[in-house]
N, C-alpha and C positions, 0 to 999 in steps of 0.2 A: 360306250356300250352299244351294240347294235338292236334296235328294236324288234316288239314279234312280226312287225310287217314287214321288216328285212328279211328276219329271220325266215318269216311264212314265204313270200317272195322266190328262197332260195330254195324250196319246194315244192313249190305249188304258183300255176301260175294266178294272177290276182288278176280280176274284172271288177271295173267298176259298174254297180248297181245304181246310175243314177246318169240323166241329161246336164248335171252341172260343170258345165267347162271349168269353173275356177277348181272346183274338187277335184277334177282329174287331170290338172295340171297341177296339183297339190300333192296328190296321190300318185302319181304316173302309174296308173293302170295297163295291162299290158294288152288287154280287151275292156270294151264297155256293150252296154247294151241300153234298148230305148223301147217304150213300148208307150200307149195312150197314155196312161197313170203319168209315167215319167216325164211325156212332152208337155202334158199338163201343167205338171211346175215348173218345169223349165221355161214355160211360154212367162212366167210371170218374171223372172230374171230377167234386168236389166241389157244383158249381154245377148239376149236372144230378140229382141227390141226391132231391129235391122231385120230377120229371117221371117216375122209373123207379118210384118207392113211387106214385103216380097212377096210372101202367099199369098196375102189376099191383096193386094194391087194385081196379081195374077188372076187372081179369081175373079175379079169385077170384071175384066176384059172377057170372061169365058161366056156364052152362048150357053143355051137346053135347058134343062128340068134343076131347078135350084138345089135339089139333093142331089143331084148330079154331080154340079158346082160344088156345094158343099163336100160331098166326097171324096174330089178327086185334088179342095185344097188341102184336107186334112193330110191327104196320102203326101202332098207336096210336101205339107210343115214335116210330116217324118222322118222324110227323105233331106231336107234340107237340114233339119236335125241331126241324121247319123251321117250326113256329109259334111259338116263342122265338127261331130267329135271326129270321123277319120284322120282329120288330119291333127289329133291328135294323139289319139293311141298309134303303137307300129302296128297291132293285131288288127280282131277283127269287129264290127258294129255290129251287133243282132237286132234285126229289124222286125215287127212282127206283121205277121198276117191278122186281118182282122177277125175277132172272135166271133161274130158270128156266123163265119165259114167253118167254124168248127166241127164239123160233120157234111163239111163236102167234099168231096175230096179235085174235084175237078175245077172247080171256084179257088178252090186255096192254092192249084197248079198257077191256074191264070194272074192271080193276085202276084205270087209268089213272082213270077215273072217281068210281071209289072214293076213292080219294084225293082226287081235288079237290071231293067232299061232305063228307069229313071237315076239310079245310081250313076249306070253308063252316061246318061245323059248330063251327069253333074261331074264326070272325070273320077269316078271312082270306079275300079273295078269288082268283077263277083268274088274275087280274092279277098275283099278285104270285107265280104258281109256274109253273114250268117241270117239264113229266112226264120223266125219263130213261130213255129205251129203247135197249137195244143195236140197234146199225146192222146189224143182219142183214134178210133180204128182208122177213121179217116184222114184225119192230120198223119196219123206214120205212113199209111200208103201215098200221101198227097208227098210225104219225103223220103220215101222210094224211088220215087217217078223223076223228082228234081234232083236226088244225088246224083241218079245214071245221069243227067244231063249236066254234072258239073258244078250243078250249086248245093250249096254245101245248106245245113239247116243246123238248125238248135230249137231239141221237142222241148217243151215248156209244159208247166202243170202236171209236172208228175208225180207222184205218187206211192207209184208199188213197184216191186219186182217184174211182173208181168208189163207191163206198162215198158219197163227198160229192157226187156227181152227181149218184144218186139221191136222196141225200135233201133239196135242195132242189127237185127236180123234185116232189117231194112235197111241197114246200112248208114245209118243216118250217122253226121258228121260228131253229132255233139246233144249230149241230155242234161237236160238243170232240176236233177229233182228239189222239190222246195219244202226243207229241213224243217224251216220255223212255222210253217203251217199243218204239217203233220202233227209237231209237238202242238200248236194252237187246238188239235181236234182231240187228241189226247188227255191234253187238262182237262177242257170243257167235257167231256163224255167219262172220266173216271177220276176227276179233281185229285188227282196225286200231283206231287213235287217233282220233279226231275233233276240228276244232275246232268252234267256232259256226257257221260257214260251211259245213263241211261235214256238218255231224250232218245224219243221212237225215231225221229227224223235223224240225229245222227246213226243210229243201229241200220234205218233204213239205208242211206247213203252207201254205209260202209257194206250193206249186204250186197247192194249194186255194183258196189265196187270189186269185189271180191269176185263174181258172179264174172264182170265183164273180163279177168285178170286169169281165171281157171279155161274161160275158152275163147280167149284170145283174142276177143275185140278188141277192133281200134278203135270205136266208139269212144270219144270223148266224155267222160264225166266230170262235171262242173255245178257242184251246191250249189244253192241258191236260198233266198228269205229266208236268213237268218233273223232272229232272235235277242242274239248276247254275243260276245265273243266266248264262251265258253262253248258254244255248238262249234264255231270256225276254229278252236283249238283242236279241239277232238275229230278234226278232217283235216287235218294240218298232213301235206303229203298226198291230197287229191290233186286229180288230176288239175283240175281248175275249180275257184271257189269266187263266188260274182256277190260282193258286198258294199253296203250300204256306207256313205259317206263318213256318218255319226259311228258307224263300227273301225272303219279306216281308222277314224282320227284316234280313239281306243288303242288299237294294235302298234300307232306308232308313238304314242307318248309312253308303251308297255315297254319296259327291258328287261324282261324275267326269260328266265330261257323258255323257248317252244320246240318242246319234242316231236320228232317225226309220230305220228301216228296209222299211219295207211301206208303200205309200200308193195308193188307190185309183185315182188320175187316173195313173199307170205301172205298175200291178199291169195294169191293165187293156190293156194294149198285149201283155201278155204271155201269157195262158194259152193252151189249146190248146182245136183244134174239141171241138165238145158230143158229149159220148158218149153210144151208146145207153141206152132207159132201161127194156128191157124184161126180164123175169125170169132169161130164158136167157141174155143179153148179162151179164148183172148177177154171175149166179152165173159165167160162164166165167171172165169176170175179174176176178174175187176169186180163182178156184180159182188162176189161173194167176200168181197173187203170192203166192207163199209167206209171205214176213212174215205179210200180213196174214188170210191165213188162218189160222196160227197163234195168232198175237199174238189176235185172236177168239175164238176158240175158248178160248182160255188165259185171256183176262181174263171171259170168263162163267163159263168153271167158278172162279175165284178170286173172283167176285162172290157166288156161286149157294152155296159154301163159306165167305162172310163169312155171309152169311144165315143158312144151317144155324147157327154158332157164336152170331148173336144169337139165333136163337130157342131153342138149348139154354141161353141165361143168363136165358131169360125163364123157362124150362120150370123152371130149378132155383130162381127165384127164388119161381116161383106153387108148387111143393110146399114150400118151407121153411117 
């Protein structure tokens, strides 16, 4: 029998949500992704051992202002990070920009940049990485600016429709809306049940979906924090769906059959007119969704606060 991760696989392509090499050599993911949260645990994996004594034996050698130092070993573990999964997935590593450049847009160009010379610098090219910017006005304009130039992004933290209108009108390569934190805001603010069908976060996905399918974006859509596998069933047939190790392991010991659910040639009969796409329209309606103005604001400072905690383990690691 072939399992539902074969089965999902054969429709959808599968990213691994996690820095652990043995999972995505387990898994063979066909993209992965890495962001503070994630290098965090990874750093504590035996197998990452070698790459965290290389950053900061780098970092002891470095000269100036010790946050300095501090920062630019962090930026190395990242990169030294998505440059060991590369060469393990064929796709592509999403790297992220630091969160709180979340509202600059000219900081998060330079960042953005930075990283993908350090890539170059480690034999990896901008082909095989994806920048991750929060979907705020700034972050989609900040991936505007670097699509024209070539490098490809993945908007993070999002949320609503609006949120995903912009940033394919910006042309951005690829959007992770994140399913199981919608539903997280959902419960908590109206304590209902949910099944697959009705979780807000899949309805939402799939309105995104639909939306980008009716006018003809190539924008990539790609779920994200999931939940259960009952939310990754009912997106079965996205574009791309980026899941957690503990769900992996779920999908592939499942052999029940998995129905197509999303498909482009009826996704596309369905979305709604094009929204506007300009700053004021952009911020009104965000403001005017609660969720996701929240749920934004909450997942940059829990990013911005994963950051802070790597660079105090870099900081205690370079004075020991």
């Amino acid at each position: 029998m072939t399992s539902k991760l074969d089965q999902l696989k054969a429709m959808t392509t599968v990213v691994a949500d996690t820095g652990d090499m043995d999972a995505i050599r387990l898994y063979k993911p066909t993209d992965c992704t890495t962001n503070p949260t994630l290098v965090l645990k990874a750093a504590a994996l035996p197998a990452y051992e070698g790459v965290i004594a290389d950053a900061i034996a780098w970092g002891k050698q470095q000269s100036g202002a010790q946050e300095a130092v501090i920062g630019a070993v962090a930026d190395r573990l990242a990169v030294a990070f998505g440059t060991e999964l590369s060469k393990l997935v064929p796709g592509r590593v999403s790297t992220e920009v630091d969160a709180d450049l979340s509202f600059d847009t000219a900081k998060s160009v330079a960042k953005a940049k930075g990283i993908i010379a350090a890539y170059a610098a480690n034999g990896v090219g901008k082909e095989k990485i994806l920048i991750k910017l929060a979907s705020t006005w700034e972050g989609i304009r900040a991936a505007e600016i670097l699509q024209k130039e070539g490098i490809d992004c993945n908007l993070t933290l999002l949320f609503s429709l609006v949120q995903a209108a912009a940033c394919a009108d910006a042309g951005a390569f690829l959007i992770s809306p994140f399913v199981g934190r919608i539903l997280d805001w959902y419960v908590k603010n109206e304590g209902k049940t949910y099944t697959a069908e009705t979780d807000p976060g899949v309805i939402s996905v799939r309105q995104i979906y639909a939306y980008y399918k009716r006018h003809g974006y190539h924008t990539v859509v790609m779920g994200a924090s999931f939940r259960n596998t009952g939310e990754i069933e009912a997106l079965a047939g996205c574009d791309r769906l980026t899941i957690a190790p503990a769900l992996l392991e779920q999908l592939a010991k499942d052999e029940a059959t998995l129905p197509r659910q999303l498909d482009p040639t009826k996704a596309g009969k369905d979305g709604v007119d094009r929204l506007k796409a300009d700053e004021a329209s952009f911020r009104f309606q965000l403001n005017e969704d609660a969720m996701a103005t929240e749920k934004l604001a909450e997942g940059i400072r829990a990013f911005a606060k994963d950051l802070g905690a790597l660079k105090a383990m870099v900081a205690r690691k370079l004075n020991a």
